[in-house]
C-alpha positions in Angstrom: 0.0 0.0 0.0 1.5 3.3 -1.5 -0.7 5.9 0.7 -2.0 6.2 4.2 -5.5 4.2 4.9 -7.8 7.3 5.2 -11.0 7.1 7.1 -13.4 9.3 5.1 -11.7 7.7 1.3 -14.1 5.0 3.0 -17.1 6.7 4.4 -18.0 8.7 1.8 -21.3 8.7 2.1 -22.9 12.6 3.5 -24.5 11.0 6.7 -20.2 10.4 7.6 -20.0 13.9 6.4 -22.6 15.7 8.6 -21.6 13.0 11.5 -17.8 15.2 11.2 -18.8 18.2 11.0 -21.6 18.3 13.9 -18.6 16.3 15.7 -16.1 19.6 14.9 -18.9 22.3 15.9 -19.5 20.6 19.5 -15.3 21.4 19.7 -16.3 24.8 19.6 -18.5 24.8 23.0 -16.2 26.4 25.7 -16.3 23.0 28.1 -14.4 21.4 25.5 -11.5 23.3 25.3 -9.7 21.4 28.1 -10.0 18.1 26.0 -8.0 19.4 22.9 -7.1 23.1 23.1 -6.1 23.5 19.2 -9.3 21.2 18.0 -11.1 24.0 20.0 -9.7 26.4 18.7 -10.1 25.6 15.0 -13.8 24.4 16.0 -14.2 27.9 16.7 -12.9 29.5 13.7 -15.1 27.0 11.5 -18.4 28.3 13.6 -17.0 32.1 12.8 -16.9 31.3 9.0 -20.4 29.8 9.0 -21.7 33.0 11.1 -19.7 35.1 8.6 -18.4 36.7 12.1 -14.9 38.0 12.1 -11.9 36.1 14.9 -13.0 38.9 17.0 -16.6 37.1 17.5 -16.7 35.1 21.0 -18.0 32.2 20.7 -18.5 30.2 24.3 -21.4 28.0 23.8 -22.3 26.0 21.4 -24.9 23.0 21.1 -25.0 21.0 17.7 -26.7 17.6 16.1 -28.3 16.2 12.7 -31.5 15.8 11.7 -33.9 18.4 13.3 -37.1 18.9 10.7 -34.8 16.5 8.4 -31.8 19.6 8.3 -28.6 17.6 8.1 -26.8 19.6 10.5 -27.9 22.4 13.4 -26.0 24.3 15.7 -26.9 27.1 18.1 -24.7 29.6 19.2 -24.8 31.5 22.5 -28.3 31.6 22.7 -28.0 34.1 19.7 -27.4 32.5 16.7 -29.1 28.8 14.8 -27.5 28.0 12.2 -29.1 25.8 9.4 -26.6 23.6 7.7 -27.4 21.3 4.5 -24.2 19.2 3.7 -23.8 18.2 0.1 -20.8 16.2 -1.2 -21.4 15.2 -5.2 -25.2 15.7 -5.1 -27.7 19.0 -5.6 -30.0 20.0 -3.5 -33.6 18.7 -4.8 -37.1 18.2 -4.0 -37.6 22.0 -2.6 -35.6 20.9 0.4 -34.0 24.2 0.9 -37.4 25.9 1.3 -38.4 23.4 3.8 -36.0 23.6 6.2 -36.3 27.6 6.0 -39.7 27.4 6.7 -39.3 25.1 9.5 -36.4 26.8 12.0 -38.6 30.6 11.0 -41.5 28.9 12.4 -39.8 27.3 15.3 -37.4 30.2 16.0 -40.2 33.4 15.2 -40.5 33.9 18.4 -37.0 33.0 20.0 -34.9 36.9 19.0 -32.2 34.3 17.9 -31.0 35.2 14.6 -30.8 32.4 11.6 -28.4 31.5 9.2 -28.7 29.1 6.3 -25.5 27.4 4.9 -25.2 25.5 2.1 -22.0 23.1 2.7 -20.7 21.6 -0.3 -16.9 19.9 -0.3 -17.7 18.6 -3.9 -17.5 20.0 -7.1 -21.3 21.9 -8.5 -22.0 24.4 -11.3 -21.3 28.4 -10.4 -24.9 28.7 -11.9 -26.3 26.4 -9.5 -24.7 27.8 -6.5 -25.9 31.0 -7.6 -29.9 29.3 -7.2 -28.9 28.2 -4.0 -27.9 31.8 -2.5 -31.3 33.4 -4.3 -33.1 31.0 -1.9 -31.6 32.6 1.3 -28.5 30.3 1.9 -24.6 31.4 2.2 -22.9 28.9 -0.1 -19.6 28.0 1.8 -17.4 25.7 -0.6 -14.1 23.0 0.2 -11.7 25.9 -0.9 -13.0 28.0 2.7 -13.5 25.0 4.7 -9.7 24.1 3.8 -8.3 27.6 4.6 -10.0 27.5 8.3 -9.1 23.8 9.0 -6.1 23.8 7.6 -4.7 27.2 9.6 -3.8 25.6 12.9 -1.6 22.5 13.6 -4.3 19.7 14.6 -3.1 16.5 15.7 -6.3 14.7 16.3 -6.3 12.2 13.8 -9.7 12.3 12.9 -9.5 15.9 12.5 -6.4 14.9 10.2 -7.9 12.3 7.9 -10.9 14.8 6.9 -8.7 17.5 6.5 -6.6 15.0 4.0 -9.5 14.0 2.4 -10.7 17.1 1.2 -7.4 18.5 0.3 -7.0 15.0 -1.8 -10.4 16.6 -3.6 -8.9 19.9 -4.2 -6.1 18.7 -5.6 -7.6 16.6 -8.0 -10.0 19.0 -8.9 -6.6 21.4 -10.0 -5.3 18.9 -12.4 -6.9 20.3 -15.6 -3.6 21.1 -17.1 -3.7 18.2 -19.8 -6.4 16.4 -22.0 -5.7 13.4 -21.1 -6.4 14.2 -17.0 -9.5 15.9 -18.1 -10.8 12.5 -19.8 -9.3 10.4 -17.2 -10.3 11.8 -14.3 -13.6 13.0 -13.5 -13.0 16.1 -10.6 -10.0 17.0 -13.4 -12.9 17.4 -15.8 -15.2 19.5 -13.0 -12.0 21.5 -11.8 -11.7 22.3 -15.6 -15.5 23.1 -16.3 -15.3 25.2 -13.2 -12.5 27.4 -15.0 -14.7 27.6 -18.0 -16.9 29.2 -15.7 -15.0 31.9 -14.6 -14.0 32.8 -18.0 -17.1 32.6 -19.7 -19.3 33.7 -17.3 -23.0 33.5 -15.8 -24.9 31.7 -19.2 -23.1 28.3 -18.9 -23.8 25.6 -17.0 -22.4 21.9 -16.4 -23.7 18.9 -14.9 -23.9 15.0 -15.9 -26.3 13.9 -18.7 -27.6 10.6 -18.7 -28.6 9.2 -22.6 -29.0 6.0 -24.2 -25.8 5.9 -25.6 -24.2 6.3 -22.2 -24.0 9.7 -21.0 -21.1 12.0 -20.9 -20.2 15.2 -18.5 -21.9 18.2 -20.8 -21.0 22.2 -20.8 -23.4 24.1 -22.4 -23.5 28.0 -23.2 -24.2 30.8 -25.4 -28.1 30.6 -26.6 -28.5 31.8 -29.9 -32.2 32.2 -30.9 -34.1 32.8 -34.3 -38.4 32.0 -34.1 -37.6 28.8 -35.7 -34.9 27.4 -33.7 -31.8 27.7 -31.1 -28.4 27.0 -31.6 -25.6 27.0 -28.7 -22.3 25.3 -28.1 -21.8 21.9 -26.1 -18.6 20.5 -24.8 -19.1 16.2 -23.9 -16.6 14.4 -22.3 -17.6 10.8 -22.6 -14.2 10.1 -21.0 -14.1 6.4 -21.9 -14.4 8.0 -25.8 -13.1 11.3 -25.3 -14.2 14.6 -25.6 -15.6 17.1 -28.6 -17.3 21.0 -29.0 -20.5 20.3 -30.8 -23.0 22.5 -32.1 -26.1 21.7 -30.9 -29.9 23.3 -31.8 -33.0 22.9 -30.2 -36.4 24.2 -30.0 -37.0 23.7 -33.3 -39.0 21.0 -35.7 -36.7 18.3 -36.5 -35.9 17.0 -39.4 -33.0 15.9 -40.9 -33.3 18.4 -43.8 -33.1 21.3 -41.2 -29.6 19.6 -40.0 -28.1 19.6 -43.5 -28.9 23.0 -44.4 -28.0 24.8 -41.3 -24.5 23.2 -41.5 -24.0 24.3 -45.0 -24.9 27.7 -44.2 -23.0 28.1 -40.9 -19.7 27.3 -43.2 -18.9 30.6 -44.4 -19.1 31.8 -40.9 -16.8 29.2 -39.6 -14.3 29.6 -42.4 -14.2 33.7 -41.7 -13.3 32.7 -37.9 -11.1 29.9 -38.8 -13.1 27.3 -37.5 -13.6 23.8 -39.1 -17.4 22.5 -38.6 -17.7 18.6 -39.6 -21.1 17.1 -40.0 -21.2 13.9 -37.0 -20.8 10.5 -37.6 -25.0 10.4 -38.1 -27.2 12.3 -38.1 -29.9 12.0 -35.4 -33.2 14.6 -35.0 -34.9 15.0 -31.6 -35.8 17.6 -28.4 -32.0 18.8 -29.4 -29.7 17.5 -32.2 -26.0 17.7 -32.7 -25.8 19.5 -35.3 -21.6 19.7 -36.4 -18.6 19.2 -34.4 -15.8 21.4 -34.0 -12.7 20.2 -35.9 -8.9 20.0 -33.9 -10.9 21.9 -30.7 -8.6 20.4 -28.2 -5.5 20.9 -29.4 -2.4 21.0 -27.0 0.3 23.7 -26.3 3.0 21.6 -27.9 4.2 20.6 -24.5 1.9 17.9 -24.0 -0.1 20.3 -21.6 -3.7 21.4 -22.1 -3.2 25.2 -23.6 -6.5 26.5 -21.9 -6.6 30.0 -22.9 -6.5 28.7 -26.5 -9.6 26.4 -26.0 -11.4 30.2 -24.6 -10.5 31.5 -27.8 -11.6 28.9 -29.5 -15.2 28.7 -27.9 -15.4 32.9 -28.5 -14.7 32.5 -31.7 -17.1 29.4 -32.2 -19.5 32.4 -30.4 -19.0 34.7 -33.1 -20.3 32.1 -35.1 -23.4 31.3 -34.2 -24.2 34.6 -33.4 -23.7 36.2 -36.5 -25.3 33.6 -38.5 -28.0 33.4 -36.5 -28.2 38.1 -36.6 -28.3 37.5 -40.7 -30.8 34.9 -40.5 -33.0 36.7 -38.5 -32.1 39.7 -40.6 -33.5 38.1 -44.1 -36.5 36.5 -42.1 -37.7 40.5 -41.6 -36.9 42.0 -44.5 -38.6 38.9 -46.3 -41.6 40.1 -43.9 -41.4 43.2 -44.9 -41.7 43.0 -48.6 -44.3 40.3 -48.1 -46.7 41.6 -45.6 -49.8 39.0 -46.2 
């Protein structure tokens, strides 16, 4: 065996995750200082980040456990604060369960003065534009990246302390090895950690997220809507990683037919060729809700060095922008002058 046995490698499900960190917040309560002085003291820093309270904030008592009104995690904090805490590893929040819980601690605590805070845990990997759903419904989004920084700060020897803290930076790190192809296809929090960067470049209308398909399903990216009355066209990265990965064109909200595919394609050409892009019809041709309708040529090319040249691959996906956009401004351009010389 080449690495340490790790506790939570093995209990990964998110009951052993709220089970840690309702274990760390009853660290922070002042009787337990005497047990484990720098465990208390980090305890206390994580309850300060979740409070959004600066080191200055005293906190002395502290009373934490799972599953009140089905929240994963509670905590209040002297007699002044409850905190709200739903713990998410790889999955979303679902089923309205954010609302739910809200409802519940206003109606218990309406009454109470104590002031309530809604967190949104997550030490996975989930799309910016779904985070950004999470904090329109009330809740501070606190990510692995800020759980590191506080947990990480202070010299902890407990070893259960030690094997979460391991675990999550294991997660990090993976998620930061997007600097070549083949750990984006290999590796699937290389792939989010990448998708993530896309993100930040491309800004708020992308998304990402698993899509499950007949033909197996692949890791998607999607962005850039470009909309005539007939039809929608916007750009799709898969990453299939047993097959590898491709930019497609995609349309949707249209009436399929295979016709429709042909002649887009032919048209978008020009376009492509001005912005020194190569579109290539896929393998076959298949209409339904949405369609692929051509696949960008050479997309993923490396810097020369073997490693993954990502601010080529931006330009790339601006340029393939320009593309669609354009064609889809003349199309929409002819449709109205057509309706203008032909009012009936």
């Amino acid at each position: 065996m080449n690495t340490k046995p790790n506790l939570f490698s093995l209990a990964t499900k998110e009951l052993s995750q709220d089970a840690f960190f309702t274990w760390l917040l009853q660290w922070a309560d002042q009787s337990a200082a005497s047990f484990d002085q720098q465990l208390h003291q980090v305890a206390k820093a994580f309850v300060q980040l979740l409070l959004g309270e600066s080191s200055d904030y005293i906190v002395n008592q502290v009373q934490a456990g799972r599953q009140w009104k089905n929240i994963d995690v509670w905590a209040e904090v002297n007699g002044e604060y409850f905190i709200a805490i739903e713990d998410k590893t790889t999955t979303g929040e679902h089923s309205e369960q954010l609302e739910k819980y809200k409802r519940a601690a206003e109606e218990h605590y309406k009454e109470t003065g104590f002031k309530l805070v809604f967190i949104y845990l997550k030490t996975g990997n989930e799309s910016l534009t779904t985070l950004k759903k999470i904090t329109d419904k009330g809740y501070t989004v606190i990510g692995r990246k800020a759980i590191l920084g506080v947990l990480q700060a202070k010299g902890v020897n407990n070893e259960i302390f030690v094997d979460f803290v391991e675990y999550l930076a294991t997660i990090e790190n993976q998620t930061q090895t997007y600097s070549t192809i083949q750990n984006i296809i290999s590796d699937w929090r290389a792939a989010e950690g990448f998708y993530l960067q896309l993100q930040e470049q491309l800004g708020k209308w992308s998304d990402w997220g698993y899509v499950s398909n007949p033909t197996g399903g692949f890791l998607g990216f999607w962005y850039n809507w470009a909309e005539t009355n007939d039809y929608s066209l916007y750009i799709q990265i898969e990453n299939r990683f047993d097959s590898g990965i491709k930019v497609v064109v995609k349309i949707g909200d249209w009436e399929p037919t295979i016709d429709t595919l042909y002649r887009i394609v032919a048209e978008l050409q020009p376009y492509a060729v001005k912005h020194e892009l190569t579109l290539v019809k896929p393998d076959k041709y298949r209409t339904g809700d949405t369609s692929t309708l051509a696949v960008v040529k050479n997309a993923f090319a490396d810097g020369g060095d073997g490693n993954f040249d990502l601010a080529g691959f931006v330009q790339v996906l601006k340029r393939l922008e320009l593309v669609l956009n354009e064609y889809v401004a003349d199309a929409e351009r002819v449709l109205s002058s057509a309706e203008v010389n032909d009012p009936s």
